[in-house]
C-alpha positions as CSV (number, residue, x, y, z in Angstrom):
1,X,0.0,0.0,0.0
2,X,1.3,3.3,-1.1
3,X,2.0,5.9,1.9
4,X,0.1,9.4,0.7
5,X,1.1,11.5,3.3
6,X,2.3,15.4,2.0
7,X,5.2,16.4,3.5
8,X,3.5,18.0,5.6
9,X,1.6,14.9,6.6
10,X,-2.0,15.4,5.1
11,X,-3.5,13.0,4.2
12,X,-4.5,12.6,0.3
13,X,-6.8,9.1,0.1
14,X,-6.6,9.6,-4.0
15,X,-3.0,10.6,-4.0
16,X,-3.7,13.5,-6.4
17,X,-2.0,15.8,-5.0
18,X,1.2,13.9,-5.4
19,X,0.4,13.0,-9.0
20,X,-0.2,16.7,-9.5
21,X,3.0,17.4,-8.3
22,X,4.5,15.1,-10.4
23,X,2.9,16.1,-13.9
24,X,3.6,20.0,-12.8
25,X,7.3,18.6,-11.9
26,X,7.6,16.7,-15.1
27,X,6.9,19.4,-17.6
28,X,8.2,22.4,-15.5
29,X,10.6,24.3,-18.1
30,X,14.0,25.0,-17.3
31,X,14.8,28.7,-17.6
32,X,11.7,31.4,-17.6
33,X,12.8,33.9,-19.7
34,X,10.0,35.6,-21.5
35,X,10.7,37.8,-24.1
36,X,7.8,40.8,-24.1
37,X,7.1,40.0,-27.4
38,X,6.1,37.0,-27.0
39,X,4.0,37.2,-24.0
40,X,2.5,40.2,-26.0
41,X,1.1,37.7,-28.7
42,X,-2.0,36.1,-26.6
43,X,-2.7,39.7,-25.6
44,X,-2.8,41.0,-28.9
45,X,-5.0,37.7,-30.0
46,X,-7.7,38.6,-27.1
47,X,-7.7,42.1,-28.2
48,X,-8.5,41.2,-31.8
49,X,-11.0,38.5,-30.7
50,X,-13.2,40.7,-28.2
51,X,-13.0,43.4,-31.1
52,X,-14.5,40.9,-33.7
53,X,-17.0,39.7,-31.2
54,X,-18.5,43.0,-31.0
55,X,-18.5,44.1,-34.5
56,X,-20.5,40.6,-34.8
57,X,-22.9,41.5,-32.1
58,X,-23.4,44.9,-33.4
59,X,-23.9,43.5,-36.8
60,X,-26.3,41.3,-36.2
61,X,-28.4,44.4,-33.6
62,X,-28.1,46.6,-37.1
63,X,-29.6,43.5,-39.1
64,X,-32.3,42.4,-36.4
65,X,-33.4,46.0,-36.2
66,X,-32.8,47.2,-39.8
């Protein structure tokens, strides 16, 4: 039987928390050196997409109305 104690002895029935920590540890990256460009590059996606949702919406109020 496998011993699911924390290190700071709480216990975890599932042992999640220890697979979590596992899968976070497993694909944690090396260095984190963001370059501002590239964390602007979401930003700029989310801008564009909240800007084409309400063109949309305003399109269709000018058609429903019209």
């Amino acid at each position: 039987m496998a011993n699911n104690q924390g290190p700071q002895g709480n216990y975890d029935p599932a042992g999640s928390t220890q697979m979590f920590r596992a899968f976070v540890d497993e694909g944690a990256p090396q260095s984190r050196q963001a370059t501002p460009a590239a964390s602007a590059g979401p930003r700029i996606g989310l801008i564009v997409g909240v800007v084409a949702a309400v063109v949309i919406v305003a399109a269709v109020a000018w058609l429903a109305l019209k």
